[in-house]
C-alpha positions as CSV (number, residue, x, y, z in Angstrom):
1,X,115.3,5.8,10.1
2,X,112.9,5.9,13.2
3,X,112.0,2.8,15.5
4,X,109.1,0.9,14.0
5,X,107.3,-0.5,17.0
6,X,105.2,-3.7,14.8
7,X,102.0,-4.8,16.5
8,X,102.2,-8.3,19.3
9,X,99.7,-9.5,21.0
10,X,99.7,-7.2,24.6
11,X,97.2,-9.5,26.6
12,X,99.3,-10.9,29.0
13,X,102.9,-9.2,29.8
14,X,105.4,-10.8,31.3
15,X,107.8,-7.8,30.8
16,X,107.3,-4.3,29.9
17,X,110.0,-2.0,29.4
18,X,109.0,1.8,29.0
19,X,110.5,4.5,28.4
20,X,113.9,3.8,30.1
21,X,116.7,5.5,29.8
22,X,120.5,5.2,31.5
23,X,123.5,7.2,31.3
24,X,127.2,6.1,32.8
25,X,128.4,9.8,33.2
26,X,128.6,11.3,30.0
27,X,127.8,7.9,28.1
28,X,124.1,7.2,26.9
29,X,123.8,3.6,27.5
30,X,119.9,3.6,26.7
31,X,117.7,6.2,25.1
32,X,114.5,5.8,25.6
33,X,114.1,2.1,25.6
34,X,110.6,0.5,25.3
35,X,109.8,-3.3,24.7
36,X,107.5,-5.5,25.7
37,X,107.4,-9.6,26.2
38,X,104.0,-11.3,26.1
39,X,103.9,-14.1,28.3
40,X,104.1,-17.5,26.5
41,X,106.6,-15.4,23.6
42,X,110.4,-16.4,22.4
43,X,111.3,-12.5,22.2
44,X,114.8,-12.0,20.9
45,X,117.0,-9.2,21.7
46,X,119.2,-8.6,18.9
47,X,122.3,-6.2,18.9
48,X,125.8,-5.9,18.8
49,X,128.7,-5.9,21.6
50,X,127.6,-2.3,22.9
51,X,124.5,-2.0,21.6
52,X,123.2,-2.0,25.8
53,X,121.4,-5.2,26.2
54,X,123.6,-5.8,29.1
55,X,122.6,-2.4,31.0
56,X,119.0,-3.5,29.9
57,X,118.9,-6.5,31.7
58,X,121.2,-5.0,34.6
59,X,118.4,-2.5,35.1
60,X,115.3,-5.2,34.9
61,X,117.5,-7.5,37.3
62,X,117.8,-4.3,39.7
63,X,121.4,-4.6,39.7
64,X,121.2,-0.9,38.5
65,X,118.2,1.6,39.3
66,X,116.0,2.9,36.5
67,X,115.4,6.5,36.9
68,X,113.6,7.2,33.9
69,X,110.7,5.4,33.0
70,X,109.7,1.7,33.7
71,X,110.1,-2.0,34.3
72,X,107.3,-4.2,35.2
73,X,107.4,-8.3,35.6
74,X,104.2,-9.7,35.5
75,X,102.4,-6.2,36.4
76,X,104.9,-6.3,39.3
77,X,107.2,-2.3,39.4
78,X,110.8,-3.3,39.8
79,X,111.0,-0.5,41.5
80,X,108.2,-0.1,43.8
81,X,107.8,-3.6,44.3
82,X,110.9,-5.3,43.7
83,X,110.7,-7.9,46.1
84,X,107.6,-9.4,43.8
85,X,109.1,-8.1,40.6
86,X,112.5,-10.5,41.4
87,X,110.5,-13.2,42.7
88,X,108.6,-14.0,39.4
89,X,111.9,-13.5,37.6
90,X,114.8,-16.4,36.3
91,X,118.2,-15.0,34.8
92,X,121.1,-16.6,33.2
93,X,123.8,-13.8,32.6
94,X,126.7,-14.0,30.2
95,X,129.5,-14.6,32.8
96,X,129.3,-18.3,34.3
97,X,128.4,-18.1,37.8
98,X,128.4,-22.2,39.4
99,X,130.3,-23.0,41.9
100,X,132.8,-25.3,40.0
101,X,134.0,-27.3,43.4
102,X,130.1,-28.6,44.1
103,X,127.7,-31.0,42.4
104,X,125.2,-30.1,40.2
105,X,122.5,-31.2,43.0
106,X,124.5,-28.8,45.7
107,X,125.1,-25.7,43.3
108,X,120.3,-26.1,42.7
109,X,120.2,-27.2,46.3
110,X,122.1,-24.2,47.8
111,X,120.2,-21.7,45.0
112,X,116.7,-22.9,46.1
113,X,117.7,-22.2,49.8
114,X,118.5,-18.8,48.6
115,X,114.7,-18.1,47.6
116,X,113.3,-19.7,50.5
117,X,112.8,-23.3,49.7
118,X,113.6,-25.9,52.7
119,X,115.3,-29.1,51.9
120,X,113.2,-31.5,50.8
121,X,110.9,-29.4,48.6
122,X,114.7,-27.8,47.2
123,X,116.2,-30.9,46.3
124,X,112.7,-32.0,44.8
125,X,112.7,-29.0,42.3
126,X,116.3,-29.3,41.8
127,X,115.9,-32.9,40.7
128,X,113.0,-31.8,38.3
129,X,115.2,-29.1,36.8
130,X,117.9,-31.0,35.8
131,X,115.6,-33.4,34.2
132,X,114.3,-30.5,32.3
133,X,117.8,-30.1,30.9
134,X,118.5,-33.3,30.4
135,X,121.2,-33.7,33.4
136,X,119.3,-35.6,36.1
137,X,122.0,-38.6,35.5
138,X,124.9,-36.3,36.5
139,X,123.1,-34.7,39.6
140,X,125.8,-35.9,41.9
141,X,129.2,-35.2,39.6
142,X,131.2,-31.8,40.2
143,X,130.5,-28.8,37.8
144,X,133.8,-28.6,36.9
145,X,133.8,-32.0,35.1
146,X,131.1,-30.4,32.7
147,X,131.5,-29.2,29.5
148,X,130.6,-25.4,28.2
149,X,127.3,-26.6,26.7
150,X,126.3,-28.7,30.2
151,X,127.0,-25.7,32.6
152,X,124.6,-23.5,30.5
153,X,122.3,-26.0,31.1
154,X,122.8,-26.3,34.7
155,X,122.1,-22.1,34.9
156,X,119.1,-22.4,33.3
157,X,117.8,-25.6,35.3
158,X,118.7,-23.3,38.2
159,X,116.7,-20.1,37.0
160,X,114.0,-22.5,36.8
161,X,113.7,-23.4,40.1
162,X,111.6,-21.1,41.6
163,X,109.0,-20.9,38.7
164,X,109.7,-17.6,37.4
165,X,107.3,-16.6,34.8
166,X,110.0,-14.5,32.6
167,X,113.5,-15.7,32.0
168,X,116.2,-13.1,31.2
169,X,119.5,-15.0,29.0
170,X,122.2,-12.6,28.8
171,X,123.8,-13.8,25.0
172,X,123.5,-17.6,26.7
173,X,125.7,-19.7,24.1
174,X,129.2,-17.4,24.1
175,X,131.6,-19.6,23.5
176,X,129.5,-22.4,22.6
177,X,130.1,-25.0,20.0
178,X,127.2,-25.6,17.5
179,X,126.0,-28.5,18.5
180,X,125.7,-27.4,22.4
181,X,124.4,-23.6,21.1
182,X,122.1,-25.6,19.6
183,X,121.0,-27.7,22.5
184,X,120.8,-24.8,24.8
185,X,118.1,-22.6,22.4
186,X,116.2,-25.9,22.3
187,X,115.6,-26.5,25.3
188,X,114.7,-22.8,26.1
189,X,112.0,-23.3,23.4
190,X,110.7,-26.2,24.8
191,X,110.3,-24.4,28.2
192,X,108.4,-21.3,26.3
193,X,105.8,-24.2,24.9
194,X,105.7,-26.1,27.6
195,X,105.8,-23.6,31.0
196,X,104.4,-20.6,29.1
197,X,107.6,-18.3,30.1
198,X,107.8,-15.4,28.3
199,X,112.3,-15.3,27.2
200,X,114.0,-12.3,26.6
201,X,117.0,-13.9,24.4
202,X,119.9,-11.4,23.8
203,X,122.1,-12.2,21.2
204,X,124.3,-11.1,18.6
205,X,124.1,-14.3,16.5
206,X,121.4,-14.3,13.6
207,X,121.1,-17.9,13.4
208,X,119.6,-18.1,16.3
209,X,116.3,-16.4,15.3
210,X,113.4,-18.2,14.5
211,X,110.5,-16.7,12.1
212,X,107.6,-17.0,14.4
213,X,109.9,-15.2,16.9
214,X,109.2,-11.6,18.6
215,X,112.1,-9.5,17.9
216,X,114.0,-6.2,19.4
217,X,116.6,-4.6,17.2
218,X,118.6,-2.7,19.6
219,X,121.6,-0.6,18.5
220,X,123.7,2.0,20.5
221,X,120.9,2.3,23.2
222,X,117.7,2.7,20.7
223,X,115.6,0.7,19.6
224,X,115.1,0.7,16.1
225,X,112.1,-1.8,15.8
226,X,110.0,-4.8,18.0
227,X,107.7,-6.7,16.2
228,X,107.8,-9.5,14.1
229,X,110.1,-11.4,12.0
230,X,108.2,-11.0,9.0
231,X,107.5,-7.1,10.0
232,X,111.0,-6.6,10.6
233,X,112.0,-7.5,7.0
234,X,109.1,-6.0,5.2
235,X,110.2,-2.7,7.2
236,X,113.7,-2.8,6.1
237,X,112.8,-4.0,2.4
238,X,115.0,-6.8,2.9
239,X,115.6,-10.3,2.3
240,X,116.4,-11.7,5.7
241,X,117.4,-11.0,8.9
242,X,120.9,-10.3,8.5
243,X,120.0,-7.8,5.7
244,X,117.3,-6.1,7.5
245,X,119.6,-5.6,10.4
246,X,122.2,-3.7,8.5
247,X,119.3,-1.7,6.4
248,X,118.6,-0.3,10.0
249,X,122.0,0.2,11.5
250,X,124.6,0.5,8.6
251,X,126.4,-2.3,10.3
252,X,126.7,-5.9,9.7
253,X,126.8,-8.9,12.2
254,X,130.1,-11.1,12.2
255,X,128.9,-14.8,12.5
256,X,130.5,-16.7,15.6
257,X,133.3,-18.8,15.0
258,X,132.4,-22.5,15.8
């Protein structure tokens, strides 16, 4: 079945992926790629372990080079100007990253020096952040005294504190139980409606998907279709979401253990 590429509004970009491609030796990790996220849009990435959607956002995050094609943030090249391509930019990857030793406050503090901001105007956003998410009453305790659900929240109060206007969420809620996967997409929501941040959500779980969400079916480094919910099942003459992806792939999604 070729990729159906459905029709969302192009106005305002805050990612366009196109044409990239990416090979570790022998291995294809990407064929091809193109996707776009309006500004303002949920988007979800949706593909199994494999399917590349780590090498996707390793390439947009310039943690590998794209050779082929191209990555723009906000009209910015990541690759001939990555310095403004990275600034308008907020990731949380799959692997936890906080410092487990330092306060909440310290791990924002210490990130916001890392873009620039001095100390007052750093501690001000980081403040702000963690009300965001909900944890400005635990600024001062140690990460490590947090649970699963609470450190995801802490990464993306930290991606936030530079005022990116895409964020990148590498499968976010791993691990999670359902009541703190739950509280983690909500809050990301709340950010698209409220900040206008275009996400780029990559997941493997179906429930996570919303109907008035963009979505990217990506499976063993194509993309079969990006579009709409709606378009995506009408395409695949299916029922839902879970049905449409295996129309498309020949390969059915595994809900996560809670």
């Amino acid at each position: 079945m070729d990729a159906k590429v459905d029709n969302i509004d192009e106005t305002v970009e805050a990612l366009s992926v196109q044409g990239v491609s990416h090979r570790f030796g022998d291995y294809t990790a990407l064929d091809n790629v193109s996707l776009i996220v309006p500004k303002g849009s949920f988007t979800v990435l949706l593909g199994l372990n494999g399917a590349g959607k780590s090498t996707l956002f390793a390439l947009i995050t310039r943690l590998y080079d794209n050779t082929s094609g191209s990555i723009s943030i906000l009209d910015r090249d990541v690759r001939r100007r990555p310095t403004e391509a990275l600034q308008r930019l907020g990731v949380v990857f799959q692997a936890r990253t906080l410092d487990q030793d330092l306060s909440l406050l310290q791990n924002l503090t210490y990130h916001a020096a890392l873009h620039g901001l001095g100390n007052r105007e750093g501690r001000k956003r980081a403040i702000a952040a963690l009300e965001l998410v909900g944890l400005s009453d635990r600024a001062g305790e140690k990460v490590r005294n947090l649970s699963g659900g609470q450190a995801r929240r802490v990464e993306i109060a930290r991606s936030m504190l530079h005022r990116p206007g895409l964020l990148l969420l590498d499968e976010p809620t791993v691990g999670l139980d359902i009541g703190s996967r739950e509280s983690v997409i909500s809050i990301v929501r709340e950010l698209v409606a409220t900040h206008g941040l275009g996400v780029l959500w990559a997941t493997h779980l179906i429930d996570e998907i919303e109907e008035t969400d963009a979505i990217v079916v990506l499976h063993n480094g194509k993309v079969l279709y990006s579009g709409s919910v709606p378009g995506l099942r009408k395409y695949a003459a299916a029922d839902n979401v879970s049905d449409a992806f295996r129309a498309l792939t020949d390969e059915t999604i595994k809900p996560e253990a809670a």
